[in-house]
N, C-alpha and C positions, 0 to 999 in steps of 0.2 A: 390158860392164858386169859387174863384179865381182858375185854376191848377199854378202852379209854371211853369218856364221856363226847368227846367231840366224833368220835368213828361213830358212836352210837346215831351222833344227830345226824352226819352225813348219809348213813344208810338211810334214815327215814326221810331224810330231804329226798335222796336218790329215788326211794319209793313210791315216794308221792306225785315224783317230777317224769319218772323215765315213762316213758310209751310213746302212742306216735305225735306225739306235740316237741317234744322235749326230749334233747339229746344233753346228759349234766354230766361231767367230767372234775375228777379232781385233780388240783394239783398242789406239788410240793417245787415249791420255787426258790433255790437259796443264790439263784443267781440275780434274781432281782427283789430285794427286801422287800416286805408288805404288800407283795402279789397277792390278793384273796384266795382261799381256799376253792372255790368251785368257779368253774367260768360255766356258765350254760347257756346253749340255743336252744329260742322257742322257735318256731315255724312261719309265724308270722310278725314278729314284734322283735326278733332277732335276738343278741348277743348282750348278755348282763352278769355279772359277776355278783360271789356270794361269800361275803367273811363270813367261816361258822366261830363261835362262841358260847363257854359257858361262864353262867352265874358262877359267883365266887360266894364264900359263908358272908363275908359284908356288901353285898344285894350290888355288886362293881362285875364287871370283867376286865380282863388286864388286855390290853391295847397297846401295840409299841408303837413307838415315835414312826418309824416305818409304815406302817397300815396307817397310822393318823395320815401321815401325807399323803399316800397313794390314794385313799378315798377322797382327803378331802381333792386333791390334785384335780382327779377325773369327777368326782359329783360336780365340781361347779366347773366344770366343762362340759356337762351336760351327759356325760355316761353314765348308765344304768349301773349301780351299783350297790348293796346291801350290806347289813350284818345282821346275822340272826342267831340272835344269843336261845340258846335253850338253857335244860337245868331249872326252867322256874316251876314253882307250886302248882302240883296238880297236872304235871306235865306238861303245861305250856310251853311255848314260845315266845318269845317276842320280835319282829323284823321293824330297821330301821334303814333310811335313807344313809347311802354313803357319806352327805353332806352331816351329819350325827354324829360322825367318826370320833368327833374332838370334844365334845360336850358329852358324848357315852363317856368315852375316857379319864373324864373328869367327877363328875358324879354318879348319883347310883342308879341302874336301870329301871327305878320306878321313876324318878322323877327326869326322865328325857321322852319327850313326844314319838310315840315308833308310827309305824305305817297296821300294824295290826299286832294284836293280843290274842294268843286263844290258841286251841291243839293245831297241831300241823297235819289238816288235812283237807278238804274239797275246799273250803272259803281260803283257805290259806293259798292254795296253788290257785284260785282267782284272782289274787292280787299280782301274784308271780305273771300271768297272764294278762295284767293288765301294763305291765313295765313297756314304754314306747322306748324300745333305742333307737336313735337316728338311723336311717339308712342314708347309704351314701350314694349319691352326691343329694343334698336335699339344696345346700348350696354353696356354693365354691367361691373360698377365697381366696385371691388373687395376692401374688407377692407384695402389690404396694397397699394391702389391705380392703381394698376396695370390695363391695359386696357384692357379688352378681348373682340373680335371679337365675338358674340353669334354660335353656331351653331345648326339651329333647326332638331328636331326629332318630325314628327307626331305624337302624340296619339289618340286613339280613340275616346277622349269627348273634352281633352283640348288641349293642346301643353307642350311639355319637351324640355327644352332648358339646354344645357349644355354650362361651358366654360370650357378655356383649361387647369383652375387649379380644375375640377370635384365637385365643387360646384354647383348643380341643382338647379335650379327656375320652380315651376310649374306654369302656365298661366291656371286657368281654363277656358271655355268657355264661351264666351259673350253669347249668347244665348239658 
């Protein structure tokens, strides 16, 4: 049995990512269109997702309307999000910002800006490591839009976070 070229990259994603930093999970989503391929947790920098992709013979990957929205959707909402097309010369990779999604889509993957060029391996998972996704609450908005600054109060098991219009959020404990 043949693997496919995209199993190929996710093993070596997997390989590179899994230990104790990084827990990377795939998924196959047909209930929500253009869900990326890998959702992964790092340890300290949290929760980022990963379109896999490969180079096509005219230097393109194919991109549906679907993935176009879902990335651009969540990148400019501020979500950690990727596509990392392999299949290029010499084994490379190439990893791009979710906000990419629709300009990759459109032309050919030499001439779109990525976040890094080069084999998938120790400098590659330093960028994957340097991905900040929001943790929550960093800060809470309020139904009539308004911004509030969170301000925390210990509790014994979880965290109580108030803001300045007295609307509580309980945070139970991770552990």
């Amino acid at each position: 049995m043949t693997v496919k070229g995209e199993t190929r990259l996710w093993k070596s994603l997997k390989k590179l990512l899994e230990g104790g930093e990084y827990i990377v999970s795939r998924l196959e989503s047909y209930v929500t269109p253009g869900f990326p391929d890998c959702l992964i947790f790092h340890n300290v920098t949290g929760f980022f997702t990963v379109e896999l992709k490969l180079i096509k013979d005219n230097n393109r990957v194919m991109i549906s309307p679907f993935q176009i929205a879902w990335n651009m959707r969540h990148s400019l909402a501020g979500a950690a999000c990727f596509i990392l097309v392999g299949g290029l010369p010499k084994g490379k990779v190439k990893l791009f910002h979710g906000s990419r999604t629709k300009e990759l889509a459109q032309s050919t993957v030499d001439l779109v800006p990525g976040l890094y060029e080069g084999r998938l391996g120790a400098r590659a998972r330093w960028y994957f490591r340097e991905v900040q996704t929001p943790k929550l609450p960093y800060v809470i908005q309020s139904i009539d839009q308004k911004v509030h600054e969170p301000r925390w109060a210990p509790g014994a098991r979880g965290t109580q976070m108030s803001s300045s219009n007295s609307n509580n959020l309980y945070i139970p404990p991770f552990r």
